[in-house]
C-alpha positions as CSV (number, residue, x, y, z in Angstrom):
1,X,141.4,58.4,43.8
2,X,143.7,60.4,46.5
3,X,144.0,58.4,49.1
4,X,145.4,59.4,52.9
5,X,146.2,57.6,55.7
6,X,143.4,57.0,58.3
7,X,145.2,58.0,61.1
8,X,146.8,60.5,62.5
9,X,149.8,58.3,63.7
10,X,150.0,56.7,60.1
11,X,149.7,59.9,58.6
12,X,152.9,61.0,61.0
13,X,154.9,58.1,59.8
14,X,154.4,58.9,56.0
15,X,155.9,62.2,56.1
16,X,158.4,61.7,58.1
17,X,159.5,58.7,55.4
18,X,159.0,61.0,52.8
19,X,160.9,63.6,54.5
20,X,163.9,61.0,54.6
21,X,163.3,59.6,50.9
22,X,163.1,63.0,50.0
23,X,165.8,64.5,52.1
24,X,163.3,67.3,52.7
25,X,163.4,69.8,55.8
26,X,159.9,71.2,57.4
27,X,159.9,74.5,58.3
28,X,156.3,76.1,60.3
29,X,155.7,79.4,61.7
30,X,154.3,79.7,65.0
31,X,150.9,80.8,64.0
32,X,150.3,77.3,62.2
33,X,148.1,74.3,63.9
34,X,149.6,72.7,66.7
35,X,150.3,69.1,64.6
36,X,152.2,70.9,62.0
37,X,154.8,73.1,64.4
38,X,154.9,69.6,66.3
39,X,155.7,67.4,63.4
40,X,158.1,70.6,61.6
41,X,162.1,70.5,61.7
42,X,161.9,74.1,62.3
43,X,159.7,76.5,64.3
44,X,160.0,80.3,64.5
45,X,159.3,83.5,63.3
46,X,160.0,85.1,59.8
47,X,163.1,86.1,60.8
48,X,164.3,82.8,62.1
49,X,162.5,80.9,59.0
50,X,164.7,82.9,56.3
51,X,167.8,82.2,58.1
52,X,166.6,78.6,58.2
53,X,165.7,78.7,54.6
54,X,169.4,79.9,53.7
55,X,171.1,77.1,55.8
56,X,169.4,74.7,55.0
57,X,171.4,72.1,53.1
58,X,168.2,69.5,52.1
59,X,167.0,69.0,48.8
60,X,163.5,69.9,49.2
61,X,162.0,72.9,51.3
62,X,158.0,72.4,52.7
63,X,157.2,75.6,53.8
64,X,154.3,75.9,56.6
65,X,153.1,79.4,56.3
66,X,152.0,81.2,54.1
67,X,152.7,82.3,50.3
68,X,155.2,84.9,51.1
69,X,157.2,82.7,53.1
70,X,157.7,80.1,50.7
71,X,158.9,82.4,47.8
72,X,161.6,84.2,50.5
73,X,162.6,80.4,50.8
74,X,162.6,79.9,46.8
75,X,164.4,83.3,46.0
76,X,167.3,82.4,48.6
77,X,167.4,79.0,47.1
78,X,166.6,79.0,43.8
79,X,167.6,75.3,42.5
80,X,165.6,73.7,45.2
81,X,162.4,72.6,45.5
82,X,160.0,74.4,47.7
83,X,156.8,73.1,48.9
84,X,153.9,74.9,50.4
85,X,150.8,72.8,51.4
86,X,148.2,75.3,49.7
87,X,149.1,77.6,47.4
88,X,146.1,79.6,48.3
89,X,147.7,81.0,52.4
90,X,148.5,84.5,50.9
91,X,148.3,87.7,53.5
92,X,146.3,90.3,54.1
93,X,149.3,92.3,54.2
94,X,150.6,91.4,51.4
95,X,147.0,92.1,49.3
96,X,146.9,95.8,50.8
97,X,150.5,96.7,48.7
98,X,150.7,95.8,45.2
99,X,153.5,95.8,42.9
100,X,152.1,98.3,40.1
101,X,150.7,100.8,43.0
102,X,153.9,100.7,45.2
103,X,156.1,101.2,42.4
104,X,154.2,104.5,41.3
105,X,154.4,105.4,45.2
106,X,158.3,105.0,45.5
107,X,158.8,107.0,41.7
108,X,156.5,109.5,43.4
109,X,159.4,109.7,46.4
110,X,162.5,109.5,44.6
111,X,165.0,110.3,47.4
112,X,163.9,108.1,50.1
113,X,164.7,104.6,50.8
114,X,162.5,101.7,51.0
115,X,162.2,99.3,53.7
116,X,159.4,96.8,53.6
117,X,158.3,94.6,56.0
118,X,158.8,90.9,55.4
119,X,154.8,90.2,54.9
120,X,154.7,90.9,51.5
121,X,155.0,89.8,47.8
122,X,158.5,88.9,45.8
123,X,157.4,91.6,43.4
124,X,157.3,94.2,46.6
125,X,160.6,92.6,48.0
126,X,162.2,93.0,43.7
127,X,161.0,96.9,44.3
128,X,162.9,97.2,47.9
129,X,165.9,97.9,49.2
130,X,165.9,96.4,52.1
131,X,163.2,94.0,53.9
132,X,163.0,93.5,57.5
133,X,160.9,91.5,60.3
134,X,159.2,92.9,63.7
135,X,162.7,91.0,65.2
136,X,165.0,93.3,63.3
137,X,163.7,96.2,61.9
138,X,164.2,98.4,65.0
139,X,168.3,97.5,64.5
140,X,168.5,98.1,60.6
141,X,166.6,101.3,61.2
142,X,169.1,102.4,63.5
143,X,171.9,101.4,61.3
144,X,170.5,103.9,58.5
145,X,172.0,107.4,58.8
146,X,169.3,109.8,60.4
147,X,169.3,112.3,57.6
148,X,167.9,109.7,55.1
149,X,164.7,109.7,54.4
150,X,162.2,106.5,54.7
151,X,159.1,104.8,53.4
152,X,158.3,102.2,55.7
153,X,155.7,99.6,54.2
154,X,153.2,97.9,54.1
155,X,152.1,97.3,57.9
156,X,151.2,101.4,58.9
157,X,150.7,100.0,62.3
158,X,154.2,98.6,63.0
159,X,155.5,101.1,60.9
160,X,153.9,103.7,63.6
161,X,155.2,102.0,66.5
162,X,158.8,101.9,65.0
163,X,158.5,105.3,64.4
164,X,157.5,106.1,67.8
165,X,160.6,103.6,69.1
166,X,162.9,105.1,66.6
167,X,162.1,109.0,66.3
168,X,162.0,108.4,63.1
169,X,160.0,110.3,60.8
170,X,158.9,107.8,58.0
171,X,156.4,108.0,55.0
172,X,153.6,105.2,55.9
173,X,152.0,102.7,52.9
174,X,148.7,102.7,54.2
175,X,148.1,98.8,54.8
176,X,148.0,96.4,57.7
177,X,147.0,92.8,59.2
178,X,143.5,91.9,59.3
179,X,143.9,89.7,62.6
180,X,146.1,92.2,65.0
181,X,143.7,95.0,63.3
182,X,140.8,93.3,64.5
183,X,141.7,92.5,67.9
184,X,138.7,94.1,70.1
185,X,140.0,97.0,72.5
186,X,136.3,95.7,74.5
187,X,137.1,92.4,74.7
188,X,141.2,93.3,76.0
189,X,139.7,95.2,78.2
190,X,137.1,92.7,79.6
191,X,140.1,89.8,80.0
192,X,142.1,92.9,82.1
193,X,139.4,93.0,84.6
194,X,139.0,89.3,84.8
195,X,142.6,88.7,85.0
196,X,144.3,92.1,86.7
197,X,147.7,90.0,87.2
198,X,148.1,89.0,83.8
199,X,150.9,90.5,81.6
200,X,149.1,91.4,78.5
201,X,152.0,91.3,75.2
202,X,151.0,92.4,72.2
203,X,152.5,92.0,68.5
204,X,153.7,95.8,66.8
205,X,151.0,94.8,64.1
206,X,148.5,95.7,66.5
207,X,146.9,99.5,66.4
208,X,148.5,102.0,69.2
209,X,145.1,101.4,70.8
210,X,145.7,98.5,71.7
211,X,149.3,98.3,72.2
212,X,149.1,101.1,74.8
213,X,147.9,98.3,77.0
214,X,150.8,96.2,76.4
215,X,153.1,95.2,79.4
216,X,155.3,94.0,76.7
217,X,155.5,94.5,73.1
218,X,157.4,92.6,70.7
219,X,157.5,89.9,67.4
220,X,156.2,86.8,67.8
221,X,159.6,85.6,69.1
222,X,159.9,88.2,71.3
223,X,156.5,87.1,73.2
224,X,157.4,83.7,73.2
225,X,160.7,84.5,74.9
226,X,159.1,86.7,77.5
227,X,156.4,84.1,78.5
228,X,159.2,81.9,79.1
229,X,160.8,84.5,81.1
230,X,157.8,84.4,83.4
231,X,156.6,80.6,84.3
232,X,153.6,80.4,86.6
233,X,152.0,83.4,85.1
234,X,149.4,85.0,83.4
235,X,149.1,86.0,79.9
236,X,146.7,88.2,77.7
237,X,147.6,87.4,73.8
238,X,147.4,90.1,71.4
239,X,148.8,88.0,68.3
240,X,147.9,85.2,66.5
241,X,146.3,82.1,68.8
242,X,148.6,79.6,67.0
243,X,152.0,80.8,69.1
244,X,150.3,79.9,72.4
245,X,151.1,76.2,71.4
246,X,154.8,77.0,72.2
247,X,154.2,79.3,75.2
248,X,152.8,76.8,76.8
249,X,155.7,74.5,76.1
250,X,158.2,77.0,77.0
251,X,155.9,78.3,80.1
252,X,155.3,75.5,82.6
253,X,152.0,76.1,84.7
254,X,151.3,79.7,82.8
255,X,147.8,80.4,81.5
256,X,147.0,82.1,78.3
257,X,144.1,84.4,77.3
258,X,143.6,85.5,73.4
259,X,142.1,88.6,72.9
260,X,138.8,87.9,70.5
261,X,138.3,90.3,67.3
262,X,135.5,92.1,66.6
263,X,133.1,90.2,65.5
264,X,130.9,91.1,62.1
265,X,128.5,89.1,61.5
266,X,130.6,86.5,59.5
267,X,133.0,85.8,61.9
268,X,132.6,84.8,65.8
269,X,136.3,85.7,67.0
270,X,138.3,86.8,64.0
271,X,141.6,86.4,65.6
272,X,142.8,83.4,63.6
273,X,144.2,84.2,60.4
274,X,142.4,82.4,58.1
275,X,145.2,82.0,55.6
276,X,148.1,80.2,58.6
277,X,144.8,77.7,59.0
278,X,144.8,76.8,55.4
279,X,147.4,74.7,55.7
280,X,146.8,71.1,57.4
281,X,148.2,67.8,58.2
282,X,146.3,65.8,55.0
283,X,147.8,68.6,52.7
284,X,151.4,68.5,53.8
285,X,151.3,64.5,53.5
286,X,150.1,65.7,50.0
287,X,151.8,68.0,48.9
288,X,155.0,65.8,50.1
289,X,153.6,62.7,48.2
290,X,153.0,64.3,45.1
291,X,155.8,67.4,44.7
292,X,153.0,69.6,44.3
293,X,151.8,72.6,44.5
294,X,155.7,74.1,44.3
295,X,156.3,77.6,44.3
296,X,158.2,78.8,40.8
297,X,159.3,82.2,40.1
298,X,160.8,83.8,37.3
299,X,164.6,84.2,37.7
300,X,165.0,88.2,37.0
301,X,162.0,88.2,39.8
302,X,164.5,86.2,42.1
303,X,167.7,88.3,41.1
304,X,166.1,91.6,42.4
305,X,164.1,90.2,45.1
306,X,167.0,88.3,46.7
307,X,169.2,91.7,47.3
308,X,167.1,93.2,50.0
309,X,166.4,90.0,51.9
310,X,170.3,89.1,51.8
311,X,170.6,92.8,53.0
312,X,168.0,92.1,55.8
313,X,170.3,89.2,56.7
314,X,173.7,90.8,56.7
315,X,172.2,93.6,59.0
316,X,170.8,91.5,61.7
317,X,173.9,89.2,62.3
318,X,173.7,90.1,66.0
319,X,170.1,89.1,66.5
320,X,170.1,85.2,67.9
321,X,168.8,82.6,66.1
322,X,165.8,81.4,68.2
323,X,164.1,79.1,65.6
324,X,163.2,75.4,67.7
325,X,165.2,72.7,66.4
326,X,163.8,69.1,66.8
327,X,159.8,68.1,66.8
């Protein structure tokens, strides 16, 4: 019979002696629940967790995301173990583009590039040539000679906006993010009136209708930077709930509004991502306790896949590091 601690204080003190006995590293994204960024090594965005992830000099990698985050941790260190608390956190994104369909779209477009976005699978990133986040894909776009052409994928939505940023003219993959898709322009609009001194910030993932609001648009580091930037404030949250945990860390006295989804019948708010709440405390302790479930790929999968991400990395050596160290 499994057996966990009873408390949440006991539960605490188990990882962190396995994370010693181990000589493991936790690494969270900011849209995971509160007790996991708090008890991680490492908090940030995608951009700051693959640097992280190619640091990192412990033996054992628990990944608090989702499944695409712990593979780009396995395919830039293949000989270590990586842990993710439920195998079954996949994306939305990454559903909406797969390998056998993107492949026939990129033979179909033969002379332009292919630059995916970050949120998707290792068979995607193996069909690539060069990944990028919402931190960094403004700056590798620019670094691509204008008469090249482009298929941007699989987010259409942040594709559009980098487009629009950019000037450049790229060929969309129609997918995107069933949280920042679902984000109600009513509701936004109904937290404006209540709120008219609020700075609404908004993710790129979100529609144009909705980021046409924005006061400030930007990746989930990005917002949590600017909230910082403005102490004493208010805010109206067009991203993922789970970063306002740090804003209000990093944002003494602010107050913080996320923007509800539509709702359909089966969902009161959707603006959670159901797949960032999969993971929890009892499954870290776990998955630490019992080296399982571990993410394995095959290594020609790894070969391929790891080219665009180290190219995603060599191109954004000017973009800061802003992953929190420390609980």
């Amino acid at each position: 019979m499994t057996t966990i601690p009873r408390s949440t204080l006991s539960m605490e003190q188990e990882i962190n002696r396995l994370r010693r006995e181990m000589n493991a590293v936790i690494l969270a994204h900011y849209y995971q629940e509160d007790d996991l960024q708090d008890i991680a090594d490492f908090v940030g965005d995608s951009l700051d967790l693959a640097r992280k992830a190619a640091q990192t000099d412990a033996d054992v990698i628990v990944f608090c995301g989702v499944k695409f985050m712990a593979e780009g941790a396995k395919i830039l260190n293949p000989a270590k173990t990586v842990l993710l608390p439920d195998l079954e956190a996949g994306c939305s994104l990454e559903t909406s583009c797969p390998a056998p369909a993107f492949k026939a779209f990129r033979e179909a477009h033969p002379d332009h590039m292919a630059i995916t976005y970050i949120n998707c699978s290792a068979e995607i990133k193996a069909l690539t040539d060069i990944i990028v986040t919402s931190t960094n894909a403004e700056m590798i776009l620019q670094q691509i000679p204008a008469d090249q052409k482009i298929i941007f994928a699989p987010d259409k939505h942040l594709g559009a906006y980098l487009a629009r940023k950019t000037g450049r003219e790229m060929l969309l993959w129609d997918g995107s993010c069933m949280v920042h898709e679902r984000f109600s322009e009513r509701e936004l609009i109904r937290l404006k009136t209540q709120h008219p001194k609020a700075h609404i910030i908004a993710h790129p993932e979100c529609p144009e209708t909705l980021l046409r609001y924005a006061h400030h648009i930007g990746s989930t580091s990005s917002l949590l930077h600017y909230t910082a930037a403005h102490p004493a404030h208010e805010f109206i949250v067009l991203t993922e709930p789970g970063i306002i945990h740090q804003m209000k860390q990093r944002s003494l006295g602010s107050s913080f509004y996320p923007v509800a989804g539509v709702s359909d019948g089966a969902c009161n708010s959707c603006n959670t991502c159901p797949y960032m709440k999969l993971n929890s405390l009892e499954k870290l302790y776990l998955c630490m306790r019992d080296l399982t479930p571990q993410l394995e790929l095959k290594d020609d999968l790894i070969i391929a896949a790891r080219k665009p991400l180290q190219r995603m990395l060599e191109m954004s050596t000017s973009i800061p590091n802003s992953a929190k160290e420390g609980n």
